[in-house]
N, C-alpha and C positions, 0 to 999 in steps of 0.2 A: 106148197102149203094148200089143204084143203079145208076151206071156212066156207059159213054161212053166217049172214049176218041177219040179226035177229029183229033189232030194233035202231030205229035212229036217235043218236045224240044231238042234245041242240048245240048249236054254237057255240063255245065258250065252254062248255061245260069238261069236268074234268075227268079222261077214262084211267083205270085201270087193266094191264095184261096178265096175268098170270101164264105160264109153263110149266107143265106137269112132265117130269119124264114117264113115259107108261111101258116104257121093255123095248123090243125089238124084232122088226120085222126083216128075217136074214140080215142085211150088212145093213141094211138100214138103224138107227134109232128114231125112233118115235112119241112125241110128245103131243098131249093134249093140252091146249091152247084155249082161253077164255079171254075176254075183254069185257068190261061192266063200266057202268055210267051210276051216278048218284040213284038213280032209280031201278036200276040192275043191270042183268043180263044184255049188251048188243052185238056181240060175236063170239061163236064159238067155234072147233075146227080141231085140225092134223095136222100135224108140221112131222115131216120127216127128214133126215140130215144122215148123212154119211161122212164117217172120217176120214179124211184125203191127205195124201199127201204132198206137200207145198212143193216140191221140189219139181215132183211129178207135173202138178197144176200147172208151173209156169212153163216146164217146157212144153208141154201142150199149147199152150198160150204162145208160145212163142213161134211155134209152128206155122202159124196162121200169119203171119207176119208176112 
């Protein structure tokens, strides 16, 4: 994930995220990401993700072991 954060929330206060899917970069999917506070705008950013496969994942994971 690649954010910038725009402004500070105070304590307590309540934020909102929003994800946007925006298409696809090769195998990747890519989403634009916002986050807002009663007063607006305090992060924005790129989230990229890849579909995996679980089977695959753990025995990777297992590997290591």
């Amino acid at each position: 994930m690649d954010v910038k954060h725009t402004a500070a929330t105070p304590p307590g206060a309540r934020v909102s995220a929003t994800a946007r899917y925006s298409g696809r970069d090769g195998k990747l999917y890519v989403f634009d990401v916002s986050v807002n506070d009663p007063k607006g705008e305090v992060m924005t950013g790129v989230h990229k993700r890849a579909v995996i496969e679980l089977e695959r994942l753990l025995g990777s994971a297992e590997k290591r072991r």
